[in-house]
LUMSE-600601 format. One line per field, with one value per residue: x, y, z of N, C-alpha, C, O in turn. Coordinates in pm, whole numbers, plus 50000, padded with zeros to 5 digits. Layout:
! residues N
n_xx <- [X ...]
n_yy <- [Y ...]
n_zz <- [Z ...]
ca_xx <- [X ...]
ca_yy <- [Y ...]
ca_zz <- [Z ...]
c_xx <- [X ...]
c_yy <- [Y ...]
c_zz <- [Z ...]
o_xx <- [X ...]
o_yy <- [Y ...]
o_zz <- [Z ...]
END
This chain:
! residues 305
n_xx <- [94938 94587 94598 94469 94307 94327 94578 94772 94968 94821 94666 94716 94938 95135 95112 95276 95522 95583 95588 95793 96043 96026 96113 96385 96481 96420 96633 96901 96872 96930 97186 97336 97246 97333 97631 97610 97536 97782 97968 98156 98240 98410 98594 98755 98882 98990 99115 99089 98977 98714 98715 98828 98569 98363 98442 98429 98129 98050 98166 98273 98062 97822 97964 97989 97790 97622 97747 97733 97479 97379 97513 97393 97130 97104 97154 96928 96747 96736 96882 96792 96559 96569 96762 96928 96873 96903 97141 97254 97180 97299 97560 97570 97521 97709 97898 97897 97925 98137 98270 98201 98477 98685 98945 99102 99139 99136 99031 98798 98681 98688 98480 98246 98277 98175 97952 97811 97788 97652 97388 97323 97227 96979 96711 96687 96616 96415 96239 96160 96046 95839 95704 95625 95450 95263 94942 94968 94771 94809 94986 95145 95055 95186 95440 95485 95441 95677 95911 95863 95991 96258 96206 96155 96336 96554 96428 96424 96716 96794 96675 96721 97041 97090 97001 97151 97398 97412 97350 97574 97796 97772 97890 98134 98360 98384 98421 98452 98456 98771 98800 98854 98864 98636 98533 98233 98141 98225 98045 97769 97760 97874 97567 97398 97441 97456 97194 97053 97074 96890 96629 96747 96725 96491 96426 96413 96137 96005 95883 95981 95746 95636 95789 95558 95526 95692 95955 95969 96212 96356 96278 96423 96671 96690 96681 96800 96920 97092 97289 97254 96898 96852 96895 96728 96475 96521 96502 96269 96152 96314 96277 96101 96285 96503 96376 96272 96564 96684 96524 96583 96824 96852 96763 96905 97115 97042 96971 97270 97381 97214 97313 97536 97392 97367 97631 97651 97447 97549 97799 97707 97460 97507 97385 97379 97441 97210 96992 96954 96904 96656 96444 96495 96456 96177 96043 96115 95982 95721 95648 95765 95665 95395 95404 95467 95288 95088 95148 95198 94919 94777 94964 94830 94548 94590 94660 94432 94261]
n_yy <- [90067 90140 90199 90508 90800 90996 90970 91024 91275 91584 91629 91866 91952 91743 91681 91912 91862 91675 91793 91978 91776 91665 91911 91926 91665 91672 91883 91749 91581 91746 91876 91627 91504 91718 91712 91529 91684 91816 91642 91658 91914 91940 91704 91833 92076 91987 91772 91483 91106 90933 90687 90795 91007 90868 90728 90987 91029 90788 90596 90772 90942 90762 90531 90651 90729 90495 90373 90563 90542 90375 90387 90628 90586 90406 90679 90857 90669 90740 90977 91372 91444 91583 91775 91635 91598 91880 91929 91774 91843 92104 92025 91862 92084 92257 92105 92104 92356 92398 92201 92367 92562 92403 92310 92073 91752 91585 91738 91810 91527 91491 91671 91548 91325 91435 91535 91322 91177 91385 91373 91100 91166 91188 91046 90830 90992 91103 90922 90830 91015 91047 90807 90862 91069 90975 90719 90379 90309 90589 90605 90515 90714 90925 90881 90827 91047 91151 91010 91068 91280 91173 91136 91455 91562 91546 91600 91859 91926 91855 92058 92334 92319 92300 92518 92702 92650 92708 92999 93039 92975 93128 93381 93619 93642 93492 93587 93575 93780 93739 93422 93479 93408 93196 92853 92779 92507 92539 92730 92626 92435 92660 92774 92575 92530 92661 92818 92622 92626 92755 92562 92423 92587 92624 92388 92406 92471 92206 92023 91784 91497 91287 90920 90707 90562 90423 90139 90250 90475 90340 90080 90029 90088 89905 89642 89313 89240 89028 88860 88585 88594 88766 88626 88458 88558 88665 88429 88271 88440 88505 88537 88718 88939 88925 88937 89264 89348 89274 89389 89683 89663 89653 89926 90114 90050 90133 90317 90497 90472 90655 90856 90922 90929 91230 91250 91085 91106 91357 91294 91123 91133 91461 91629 91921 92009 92190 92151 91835 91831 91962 91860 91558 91627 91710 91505 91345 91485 91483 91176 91039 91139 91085 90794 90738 90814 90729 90454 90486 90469 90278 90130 90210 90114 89862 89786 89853 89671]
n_zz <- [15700 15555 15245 15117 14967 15132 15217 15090 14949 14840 14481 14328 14411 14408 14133 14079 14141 14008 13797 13806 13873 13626 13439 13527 13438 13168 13153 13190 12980 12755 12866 12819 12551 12359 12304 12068 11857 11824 11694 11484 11484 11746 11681 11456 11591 11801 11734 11746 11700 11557 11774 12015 12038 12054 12291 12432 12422 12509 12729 12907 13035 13039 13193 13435 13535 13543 13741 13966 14035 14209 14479 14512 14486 14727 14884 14849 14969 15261 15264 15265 14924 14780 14838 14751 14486 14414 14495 14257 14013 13992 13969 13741 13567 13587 13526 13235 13161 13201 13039 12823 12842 12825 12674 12579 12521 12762 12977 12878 12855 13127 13235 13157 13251 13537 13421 13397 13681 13825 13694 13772 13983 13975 13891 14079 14291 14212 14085 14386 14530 14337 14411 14650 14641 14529 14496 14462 14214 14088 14006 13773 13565 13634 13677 13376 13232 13396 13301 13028 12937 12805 12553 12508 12622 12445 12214 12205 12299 12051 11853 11989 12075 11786 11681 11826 11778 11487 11469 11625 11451 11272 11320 11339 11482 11823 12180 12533 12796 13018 12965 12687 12292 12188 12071 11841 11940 12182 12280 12293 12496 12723 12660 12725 12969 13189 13261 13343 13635 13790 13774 13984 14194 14189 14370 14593 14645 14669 14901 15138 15087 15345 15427 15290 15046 15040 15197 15551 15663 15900 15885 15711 15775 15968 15837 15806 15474 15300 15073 15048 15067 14914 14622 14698 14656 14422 14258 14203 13993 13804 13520 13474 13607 13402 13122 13198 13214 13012 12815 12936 12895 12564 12507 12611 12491 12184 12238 12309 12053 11879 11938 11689 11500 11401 11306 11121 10936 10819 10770 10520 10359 10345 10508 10684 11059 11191 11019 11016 11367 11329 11216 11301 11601 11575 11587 11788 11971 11895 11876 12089 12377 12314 12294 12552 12746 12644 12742 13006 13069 13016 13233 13442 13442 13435 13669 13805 13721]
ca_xx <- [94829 94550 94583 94348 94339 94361 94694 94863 94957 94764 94690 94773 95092 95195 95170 95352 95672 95628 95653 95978 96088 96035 96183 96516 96493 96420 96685 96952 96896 96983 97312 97328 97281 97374 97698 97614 97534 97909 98117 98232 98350 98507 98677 98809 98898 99089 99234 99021 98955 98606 98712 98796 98442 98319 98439 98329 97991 97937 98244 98297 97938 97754 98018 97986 97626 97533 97788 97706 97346 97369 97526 97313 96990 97125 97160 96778 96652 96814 96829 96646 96629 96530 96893 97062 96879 96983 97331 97309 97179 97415 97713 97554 97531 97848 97986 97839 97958 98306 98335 98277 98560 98789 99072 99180 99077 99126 98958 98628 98640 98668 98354 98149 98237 98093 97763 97721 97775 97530 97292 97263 97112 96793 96610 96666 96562 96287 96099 96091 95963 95659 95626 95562 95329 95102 94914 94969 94658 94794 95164 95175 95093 95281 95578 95483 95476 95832 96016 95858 96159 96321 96209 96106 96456 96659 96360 96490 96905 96884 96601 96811 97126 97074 96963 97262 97506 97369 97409 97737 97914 97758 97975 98284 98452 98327 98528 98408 98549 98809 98783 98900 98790 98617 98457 98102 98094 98239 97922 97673 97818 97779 97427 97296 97458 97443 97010 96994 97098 96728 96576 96794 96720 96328 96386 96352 95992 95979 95838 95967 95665 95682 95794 95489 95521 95828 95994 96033 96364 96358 96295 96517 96831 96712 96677 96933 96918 97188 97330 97128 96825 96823 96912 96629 96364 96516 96499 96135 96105 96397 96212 96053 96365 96541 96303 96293 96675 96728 96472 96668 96991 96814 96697 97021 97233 97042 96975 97353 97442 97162 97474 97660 97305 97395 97780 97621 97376 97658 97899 97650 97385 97563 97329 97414 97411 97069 96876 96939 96870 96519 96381 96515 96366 96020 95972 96116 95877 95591 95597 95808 95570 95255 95378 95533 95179 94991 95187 95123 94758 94800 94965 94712 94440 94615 94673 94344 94215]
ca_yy <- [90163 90140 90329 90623 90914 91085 90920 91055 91434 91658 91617 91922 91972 91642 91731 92086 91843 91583 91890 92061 91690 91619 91984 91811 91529 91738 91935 91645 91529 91852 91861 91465 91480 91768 91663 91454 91761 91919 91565 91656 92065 91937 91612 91970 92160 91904 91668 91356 91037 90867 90634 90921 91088 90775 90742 91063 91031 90703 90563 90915 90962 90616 90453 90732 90732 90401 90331 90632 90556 90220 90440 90758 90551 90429 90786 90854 90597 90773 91154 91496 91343 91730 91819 91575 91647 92009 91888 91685 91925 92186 91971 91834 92222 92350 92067 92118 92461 92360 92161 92487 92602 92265 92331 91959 91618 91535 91837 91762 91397 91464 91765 91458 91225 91490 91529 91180 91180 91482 91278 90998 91177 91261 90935 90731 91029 91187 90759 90811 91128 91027 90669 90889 91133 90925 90628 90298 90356 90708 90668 90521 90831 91005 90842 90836 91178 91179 90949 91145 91388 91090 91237 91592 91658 91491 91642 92004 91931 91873 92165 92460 92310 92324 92732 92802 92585 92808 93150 93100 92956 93300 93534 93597 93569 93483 93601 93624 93809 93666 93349 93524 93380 93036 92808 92734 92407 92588 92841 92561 92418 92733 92849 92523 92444 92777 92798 92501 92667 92803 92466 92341 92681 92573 92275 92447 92469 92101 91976 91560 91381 91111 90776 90618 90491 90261 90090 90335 90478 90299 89990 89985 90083 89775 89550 89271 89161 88951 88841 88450 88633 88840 88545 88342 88646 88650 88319 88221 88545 88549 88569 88893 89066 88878 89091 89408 89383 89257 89512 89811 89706 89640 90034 90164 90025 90187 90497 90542 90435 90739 90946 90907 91031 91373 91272 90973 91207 91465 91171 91004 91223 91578 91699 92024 91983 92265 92068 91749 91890 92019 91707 91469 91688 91721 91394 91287 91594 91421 91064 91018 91156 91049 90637 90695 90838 90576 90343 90491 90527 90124 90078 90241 90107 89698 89800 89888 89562]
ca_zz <- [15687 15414 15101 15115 14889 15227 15295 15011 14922 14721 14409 14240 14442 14373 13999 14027 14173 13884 13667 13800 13836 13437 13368 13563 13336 13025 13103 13191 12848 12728 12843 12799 12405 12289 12272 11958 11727 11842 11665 11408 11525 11830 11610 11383 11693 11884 11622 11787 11643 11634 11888 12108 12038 12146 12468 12551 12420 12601 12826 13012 13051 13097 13336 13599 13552 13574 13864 14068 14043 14278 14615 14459 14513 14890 14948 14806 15066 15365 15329 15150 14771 14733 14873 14619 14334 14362 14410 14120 13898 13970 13957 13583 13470 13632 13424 13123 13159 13226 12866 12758 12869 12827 12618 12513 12539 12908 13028 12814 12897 13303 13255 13102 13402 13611 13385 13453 13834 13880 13627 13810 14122 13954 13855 14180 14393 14159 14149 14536 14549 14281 14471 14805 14626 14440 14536 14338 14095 14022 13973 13630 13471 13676 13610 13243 13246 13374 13200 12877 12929 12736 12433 12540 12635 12353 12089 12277 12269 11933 11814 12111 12030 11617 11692 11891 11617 11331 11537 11647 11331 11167 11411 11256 11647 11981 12333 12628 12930 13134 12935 12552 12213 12247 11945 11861 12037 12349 12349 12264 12628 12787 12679 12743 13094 13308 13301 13429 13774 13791 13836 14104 14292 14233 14437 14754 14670 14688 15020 15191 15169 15432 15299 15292 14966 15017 15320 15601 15674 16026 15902 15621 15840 16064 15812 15716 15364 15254 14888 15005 15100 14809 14568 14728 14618 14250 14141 14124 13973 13712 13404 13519 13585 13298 13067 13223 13236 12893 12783 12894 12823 12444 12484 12602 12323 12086 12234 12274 11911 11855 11940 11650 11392 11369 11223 11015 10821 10782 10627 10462 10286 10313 10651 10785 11185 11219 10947 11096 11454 11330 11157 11451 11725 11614 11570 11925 12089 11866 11906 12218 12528 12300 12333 12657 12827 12618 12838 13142 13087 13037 13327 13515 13350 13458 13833 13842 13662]
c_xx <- [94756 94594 94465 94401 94394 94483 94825 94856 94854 94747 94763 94927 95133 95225 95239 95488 95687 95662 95776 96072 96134 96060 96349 96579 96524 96580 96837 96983 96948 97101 97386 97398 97305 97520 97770 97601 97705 98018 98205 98307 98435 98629 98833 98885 99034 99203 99139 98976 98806 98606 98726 98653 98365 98301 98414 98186 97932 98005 98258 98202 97858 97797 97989 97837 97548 97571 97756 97584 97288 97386 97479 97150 96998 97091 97015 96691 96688 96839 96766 96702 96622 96655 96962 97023 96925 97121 97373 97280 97279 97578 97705 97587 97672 97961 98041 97922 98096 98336 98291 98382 98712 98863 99149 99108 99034 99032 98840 98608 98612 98500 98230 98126 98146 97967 97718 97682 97646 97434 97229 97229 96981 96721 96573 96600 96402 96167 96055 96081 95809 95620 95541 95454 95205 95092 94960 94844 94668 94915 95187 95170 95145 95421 95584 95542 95624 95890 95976 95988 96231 96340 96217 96272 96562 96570 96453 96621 96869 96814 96698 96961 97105 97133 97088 97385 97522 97398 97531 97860 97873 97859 98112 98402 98365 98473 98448 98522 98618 98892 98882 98799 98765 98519 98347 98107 98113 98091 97799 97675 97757 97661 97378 97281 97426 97295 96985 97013 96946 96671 96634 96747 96552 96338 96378 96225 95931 95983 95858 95841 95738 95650 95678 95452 95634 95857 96026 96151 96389 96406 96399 96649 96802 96699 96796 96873 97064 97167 97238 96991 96762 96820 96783 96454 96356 96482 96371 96099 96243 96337 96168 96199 96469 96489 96309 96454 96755 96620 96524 96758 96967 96841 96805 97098 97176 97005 97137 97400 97322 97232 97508 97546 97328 97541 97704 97556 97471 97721 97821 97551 97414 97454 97384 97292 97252 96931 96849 96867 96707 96450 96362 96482 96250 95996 96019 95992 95780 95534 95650 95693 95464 95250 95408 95375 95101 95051 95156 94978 94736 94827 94853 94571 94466 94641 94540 94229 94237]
c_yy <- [90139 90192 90344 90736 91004 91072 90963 91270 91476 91671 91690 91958 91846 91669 91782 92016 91790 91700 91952 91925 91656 91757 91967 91785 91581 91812 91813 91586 91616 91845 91745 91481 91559 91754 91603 91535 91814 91761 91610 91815 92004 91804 91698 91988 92073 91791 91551 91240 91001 90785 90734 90967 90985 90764 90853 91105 90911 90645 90700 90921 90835 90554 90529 90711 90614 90327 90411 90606 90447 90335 90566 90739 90491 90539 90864 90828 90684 90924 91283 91408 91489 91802 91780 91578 91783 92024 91854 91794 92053 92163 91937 91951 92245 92242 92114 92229 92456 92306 92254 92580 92505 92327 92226 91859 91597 91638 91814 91655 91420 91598 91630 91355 91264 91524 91399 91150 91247 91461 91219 91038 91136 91145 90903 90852 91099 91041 90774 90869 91073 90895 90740 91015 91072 90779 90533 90290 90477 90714 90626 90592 90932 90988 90855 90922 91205 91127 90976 91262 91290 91172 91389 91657 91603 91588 91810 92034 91950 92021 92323 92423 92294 92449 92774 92768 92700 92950 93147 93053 93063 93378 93536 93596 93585 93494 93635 93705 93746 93522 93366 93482 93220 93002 92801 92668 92459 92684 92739 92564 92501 92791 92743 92465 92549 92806 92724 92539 92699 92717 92384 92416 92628 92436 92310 92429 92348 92048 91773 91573 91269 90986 90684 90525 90359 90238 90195 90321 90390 90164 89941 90004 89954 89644 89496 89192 89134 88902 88709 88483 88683 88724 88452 88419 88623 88507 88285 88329 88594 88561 88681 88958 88961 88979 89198 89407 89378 89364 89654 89852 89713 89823 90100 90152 90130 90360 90556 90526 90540 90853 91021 90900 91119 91331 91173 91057 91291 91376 91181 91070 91398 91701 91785 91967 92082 92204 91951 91769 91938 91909 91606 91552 91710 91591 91322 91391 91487 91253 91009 90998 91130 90883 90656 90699 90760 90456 90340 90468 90368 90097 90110 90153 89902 89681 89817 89719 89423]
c_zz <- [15555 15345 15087 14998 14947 15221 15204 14956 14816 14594 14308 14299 14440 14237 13979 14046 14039 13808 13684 13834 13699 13372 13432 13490 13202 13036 13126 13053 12760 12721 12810 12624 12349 12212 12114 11807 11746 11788 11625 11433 11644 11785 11546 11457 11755 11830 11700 11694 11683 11732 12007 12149 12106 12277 12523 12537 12515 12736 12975 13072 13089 13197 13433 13617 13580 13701 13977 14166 14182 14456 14584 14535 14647 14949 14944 14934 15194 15393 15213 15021 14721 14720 14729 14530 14313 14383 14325 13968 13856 13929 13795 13499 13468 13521 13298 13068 13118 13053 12782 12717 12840 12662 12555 12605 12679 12974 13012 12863 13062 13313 13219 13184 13475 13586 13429 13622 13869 13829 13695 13956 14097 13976 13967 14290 14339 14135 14266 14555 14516 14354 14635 14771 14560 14503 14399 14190 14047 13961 13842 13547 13534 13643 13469 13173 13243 13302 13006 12871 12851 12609 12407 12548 12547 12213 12105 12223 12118 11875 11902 12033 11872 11624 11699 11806 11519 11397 11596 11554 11241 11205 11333 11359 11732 12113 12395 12755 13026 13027 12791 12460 12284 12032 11896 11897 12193 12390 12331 12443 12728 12801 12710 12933 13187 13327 13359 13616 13820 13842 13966 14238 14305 14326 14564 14767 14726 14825 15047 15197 15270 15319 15330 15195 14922 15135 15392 15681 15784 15981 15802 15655 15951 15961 15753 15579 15289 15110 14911 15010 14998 14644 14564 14657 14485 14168 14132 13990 13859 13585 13384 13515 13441 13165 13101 13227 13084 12782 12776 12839 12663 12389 12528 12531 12237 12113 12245 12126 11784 11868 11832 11487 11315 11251 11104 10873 10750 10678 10530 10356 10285 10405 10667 10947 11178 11113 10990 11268 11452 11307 11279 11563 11696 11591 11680 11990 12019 11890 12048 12314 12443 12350 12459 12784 12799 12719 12972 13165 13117 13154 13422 13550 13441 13576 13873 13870 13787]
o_xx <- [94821 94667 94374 94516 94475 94534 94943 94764 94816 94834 94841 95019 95220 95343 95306 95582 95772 95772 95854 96192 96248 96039 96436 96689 96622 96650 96882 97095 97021 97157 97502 97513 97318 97534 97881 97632 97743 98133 98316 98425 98555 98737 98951 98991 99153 99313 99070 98929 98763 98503 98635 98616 98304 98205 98378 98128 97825 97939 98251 98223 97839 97723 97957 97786 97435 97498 97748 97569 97177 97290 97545 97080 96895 97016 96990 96608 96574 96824 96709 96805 96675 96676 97018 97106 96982 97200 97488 97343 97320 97669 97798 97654 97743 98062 98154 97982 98150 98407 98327 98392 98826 98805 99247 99048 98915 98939 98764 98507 98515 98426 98122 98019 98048 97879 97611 97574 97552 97341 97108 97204 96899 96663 96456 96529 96307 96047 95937 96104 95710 95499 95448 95380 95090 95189 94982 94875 94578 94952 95258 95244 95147 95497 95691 95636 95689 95939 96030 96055 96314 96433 96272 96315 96676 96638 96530 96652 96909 96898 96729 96995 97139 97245 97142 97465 97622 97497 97592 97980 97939 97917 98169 98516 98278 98578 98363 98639 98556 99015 98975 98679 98823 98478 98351 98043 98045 98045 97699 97622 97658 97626 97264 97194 97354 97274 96894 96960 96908 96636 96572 96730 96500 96229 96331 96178 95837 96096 95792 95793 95842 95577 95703 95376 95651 95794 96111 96192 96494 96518 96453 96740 96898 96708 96878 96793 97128 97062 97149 96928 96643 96736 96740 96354 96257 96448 96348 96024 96264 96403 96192 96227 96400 96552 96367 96479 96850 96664 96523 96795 97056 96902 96811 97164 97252 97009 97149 97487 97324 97202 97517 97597 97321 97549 97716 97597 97472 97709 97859 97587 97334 97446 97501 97176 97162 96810 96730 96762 96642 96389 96258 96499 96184 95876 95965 95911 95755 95419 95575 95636 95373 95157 95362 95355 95034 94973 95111 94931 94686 94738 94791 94513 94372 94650 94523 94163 94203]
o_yy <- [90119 90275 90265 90746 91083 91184 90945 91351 91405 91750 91642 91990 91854 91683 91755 92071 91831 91701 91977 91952 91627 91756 92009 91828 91552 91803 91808 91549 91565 91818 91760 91477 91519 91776 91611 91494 91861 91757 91620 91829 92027 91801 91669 91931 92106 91750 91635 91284 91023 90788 90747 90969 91013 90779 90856 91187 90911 90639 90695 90908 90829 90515 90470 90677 90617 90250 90356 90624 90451 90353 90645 90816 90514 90538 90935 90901 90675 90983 91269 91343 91510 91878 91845 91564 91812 92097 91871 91809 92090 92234 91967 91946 92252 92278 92146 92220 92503 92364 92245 92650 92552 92377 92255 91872 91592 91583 91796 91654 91366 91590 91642 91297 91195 91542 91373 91112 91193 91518 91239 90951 91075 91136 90925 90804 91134 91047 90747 90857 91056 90872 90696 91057 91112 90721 90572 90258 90515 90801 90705 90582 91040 91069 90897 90917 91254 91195 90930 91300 91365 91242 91440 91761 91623 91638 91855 92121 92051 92107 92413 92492 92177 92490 92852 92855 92762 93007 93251 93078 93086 93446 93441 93558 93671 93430 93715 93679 93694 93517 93287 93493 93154 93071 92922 92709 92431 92700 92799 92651 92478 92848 92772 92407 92511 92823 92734 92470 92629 92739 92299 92363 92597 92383 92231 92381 92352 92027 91677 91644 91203 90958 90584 90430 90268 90308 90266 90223 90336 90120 89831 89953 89912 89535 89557 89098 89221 88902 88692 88396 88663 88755 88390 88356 88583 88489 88258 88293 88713 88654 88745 89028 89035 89075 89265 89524 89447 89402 89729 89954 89778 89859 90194 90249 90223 90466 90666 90610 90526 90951 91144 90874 91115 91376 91212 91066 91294 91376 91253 91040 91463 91822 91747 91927 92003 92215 91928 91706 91949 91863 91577 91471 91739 91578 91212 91338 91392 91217 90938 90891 91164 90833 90557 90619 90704 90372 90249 90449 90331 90039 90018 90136 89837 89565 89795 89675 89309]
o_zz <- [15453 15400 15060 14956 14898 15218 15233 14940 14723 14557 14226 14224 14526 14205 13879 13989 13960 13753 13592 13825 13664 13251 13356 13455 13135 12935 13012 13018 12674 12615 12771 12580 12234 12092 12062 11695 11639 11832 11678 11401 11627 11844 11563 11432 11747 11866 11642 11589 11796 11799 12088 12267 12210 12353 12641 12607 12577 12839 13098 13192 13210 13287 13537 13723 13629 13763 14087 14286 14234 14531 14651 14601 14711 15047 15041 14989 15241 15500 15105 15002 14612 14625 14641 14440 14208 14323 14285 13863 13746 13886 13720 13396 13367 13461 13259 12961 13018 12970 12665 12616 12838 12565 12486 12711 12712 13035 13108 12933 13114 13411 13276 13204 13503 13670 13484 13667 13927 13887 13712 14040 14165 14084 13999 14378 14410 14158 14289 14676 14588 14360 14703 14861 14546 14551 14284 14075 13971 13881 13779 13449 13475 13592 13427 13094 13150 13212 12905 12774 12799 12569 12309 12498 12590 12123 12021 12140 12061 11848 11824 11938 11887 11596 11621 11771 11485 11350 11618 11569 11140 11120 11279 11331 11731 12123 12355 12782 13119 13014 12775 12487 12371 11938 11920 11993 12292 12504 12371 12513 12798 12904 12744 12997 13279 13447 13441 13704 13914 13958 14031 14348 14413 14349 14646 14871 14805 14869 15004 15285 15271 15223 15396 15216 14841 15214 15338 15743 15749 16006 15811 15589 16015 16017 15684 15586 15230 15046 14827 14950 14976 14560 14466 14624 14423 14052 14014 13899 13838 13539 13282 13418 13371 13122 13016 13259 13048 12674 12678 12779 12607 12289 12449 12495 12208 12050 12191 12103 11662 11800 11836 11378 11193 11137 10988 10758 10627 10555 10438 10242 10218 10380 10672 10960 11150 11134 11012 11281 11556 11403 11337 11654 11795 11568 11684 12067 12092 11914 12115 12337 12519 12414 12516 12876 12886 12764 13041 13277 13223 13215 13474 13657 13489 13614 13993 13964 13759]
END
């Protein structure tokens, strides 16, 4: 079928998804990095070594997330992505929630598997949402848009999580009902993971487009593509993904080894976590989504060309 303007949804309800899409994302990162302001109290708390903190800032969390993401994005192609992002988000919160509640090492580390699992819904089903609402000359800043939650929701964790740091190491005890006393890192946890229920409930609003923007489902359960088939596509064409692959993995290293900020400053120049937290979040909200939309506007701008 051509590409028509007709042929594609609405514009402004295509927007309203990208936007409760990229408040998802934003909030994903949320429970993602906050993490990194709570080292050094839950190091206190638990007796943990930095290698410990480690693995559950990036082993706990990254392996599930980057392995889920492979039979996550199968499941994308094939049924509601609307369904499994509000599975995924609830399962990320309910985590989140949970290493509020975690009590020792193993407990926290298995709540952080499960942020990653319910993580890695979003991306692969929230790309093939925006590929089936926007035409190819519109989706670069659409996507832009989203993948600005990069910053938007890491500028957030640390600025929300700072706030809630500084108000609950004032209290002179915290208990909740049921539950008893708990720490400040345990209430960071819970205020930042239980809201997030809200947006998963907004995904009802969200309406399947038909896949007209990628292979339809039909033909992609009839088609065979094989490991020589697939082999025979990549190799003229290894340089291309060679870059984009050695590109991310570049941009994943250092955004996890962005982790491990918050404790460095603390060591290192005598940081309190809510001063650090303020500084490093306005300056992800400010320059983040300004390069990331300059990029889109680019891509736009070279699809067009």
């Amino acid at each position: 079928m051509k590409e028509t303007e007709q042929s594609w949804p609405g514009a402004a309800y295509a927007w309203y998804v990208v936007v409760l899409l990229t408040l998802a994302y934003i909030l994903s990162y949320l429970d993602r990095w906050v993490l990194a302001l709570l080292v050094e109290m839950i190091k206190a708390d638990l007796q943990l070594s930095d290698t410990q903190m480690g693995l559950l800032m990036g082993t706990a969390f990254a392996l599930f997330y980057a392995t889920m993401g492979i039979p996550l994005g199968w499941l994308a192609d094939r049924f509601s992505r609307r369904t499994l992002i509000g599975i995924g988000i609830t399962l990320w919160c309910g985590a989140t929630a949970a290493a509020g509640l975690a009590r020792n090492y193993a407990q926290l580390f298995t709540a952080r598997m499960l942020v990653g699992v319910g993580e890695a819904t979003l991306s692969p089903c929230a790309l093939s949402l925006i590929t089936d609402y926007f035409a190819p000359h519109r989706r670069g800043r659409a996507i832009a848009f989203y993948t600005g939650a990069i910053a938007i929701g890491s500028g957030i964790a640390y600025l929300i999580g700072g706030q809630i740091i500084q108000w609950a190491t004032a209290q002179d005890s915290l208990a909740l009902p049921v539950v008893g006393a708990v720490r400040p890192w345990q209430v960071v946890f819970l205020l930042v993971g239980i809201p997030g229920l809200m947006i998963a409930a907004l995904m009802i609003t969200v309406r399947e487009p038909v896949r007209t923007g990628t292979v339809a489902t039909k033909e992609l359960a009839s088609s065979k593509v094989g490991f020589v088939s697939a082999l025979k596509y990549l190799t003229p064409r290894w340089r291309s993904y060679v870059g984009v692959f050695g590109c991310m993995s570049g941009i994943t290293i250092l955004a996890y080894s962005h982790t491990w900020l918050p404790a460095f400053f603390s060591r290192t120049w005598g940081w309190d976590v809510p001063t650090f937290a303020l500084y490093n979040g306005i300056g992800l909200l400010i320059v983040g989504p300004l390069s990331v939309n300059i990029s889109g506007w680019l891509s736009d701008r070279l699809v067009k060309s």
